[in-house]
N, C-alpha and C positions, 0 to 999 in steps of 0.2 A: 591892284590888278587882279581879276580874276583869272588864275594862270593855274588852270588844270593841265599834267601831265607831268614831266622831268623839265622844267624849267631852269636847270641846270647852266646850260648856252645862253641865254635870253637875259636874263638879269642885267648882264654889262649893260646892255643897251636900253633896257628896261631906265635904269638907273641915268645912263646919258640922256636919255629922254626925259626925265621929272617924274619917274614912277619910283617911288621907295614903297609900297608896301603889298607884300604881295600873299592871294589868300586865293585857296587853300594850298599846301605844302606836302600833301599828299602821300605821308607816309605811308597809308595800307597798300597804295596802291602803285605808287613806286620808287617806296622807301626814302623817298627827299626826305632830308633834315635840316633845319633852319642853319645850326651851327656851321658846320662847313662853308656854306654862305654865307655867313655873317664873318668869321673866318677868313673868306675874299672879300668881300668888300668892307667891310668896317659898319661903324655904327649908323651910316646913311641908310644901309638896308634894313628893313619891317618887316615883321612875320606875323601870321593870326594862320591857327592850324597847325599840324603838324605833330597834333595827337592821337598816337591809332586807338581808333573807338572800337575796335576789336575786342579791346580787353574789359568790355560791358559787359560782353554777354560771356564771361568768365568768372572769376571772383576776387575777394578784395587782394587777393595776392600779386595775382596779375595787374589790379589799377596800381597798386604800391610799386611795383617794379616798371608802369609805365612813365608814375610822378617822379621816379628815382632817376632817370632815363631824362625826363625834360627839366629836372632843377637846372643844372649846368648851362642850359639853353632860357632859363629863365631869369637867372643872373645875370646875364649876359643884356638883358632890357630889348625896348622894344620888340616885345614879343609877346601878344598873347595865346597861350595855350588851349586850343580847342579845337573837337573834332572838326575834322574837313569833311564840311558839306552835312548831312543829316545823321543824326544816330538813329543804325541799325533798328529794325522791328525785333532782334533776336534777344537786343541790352535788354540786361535787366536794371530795374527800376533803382533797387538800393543799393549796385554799383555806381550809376551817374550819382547819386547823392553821399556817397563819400566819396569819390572823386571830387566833387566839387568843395566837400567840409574839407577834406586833406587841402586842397588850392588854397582855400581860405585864409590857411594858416603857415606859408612859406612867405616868411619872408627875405627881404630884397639887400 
């Protein structure tokens, strides 16, 4: 489901309808987190999203403290981790790509 905004209310019903997965989760822009909902409803619920791409156009310190931030919510499974919606024109280049070598190597 593509469910921009605080989706928060919606999900029960989302889910008594046959929707499990829902993208994007909107962290920058209103703070949702997958966990707390997964949290309520159990492992029926899907996430894709939910990583603030804010910390692109900042430095590796900041992406390390975002990867630190979604492990917990990646263990947790069906979940992929990834900006909602497009990265910024501001990221820089060789954030996204240790963002992505660090993902590569958490494992499950």
């Amino acid at each position: 489901m593509d469910c921009d905004d605080d989706i928060t209310h919606l999900v029960k019903y989302w889910l008594e309808g046959g929707v499990n997965t829902m993208f994007p989760l909107e962290v920058g822009a209103w703070g949702q987190s997958f966990a707390p909902l997964r949290e309520t409803y159990g492992k029926a619920l899907r996430g894709i999203g939910g990583m603030n791409k804010n910390v692109f156009s900042k430095d590796y310190k900041a992406v390390e403290k975002e990867i630190e931030r979604l492990k917990p919510i990646i263990h947790m499974g069906g979940y992929i981790p990834c900006p909602d919606h497009l990265i910024a024109p501001d990221a820089k280049f060789e954030n996204v790509q240790y963002y992505c070598d660090k993902m590569q190597n958490i494992r499950l």
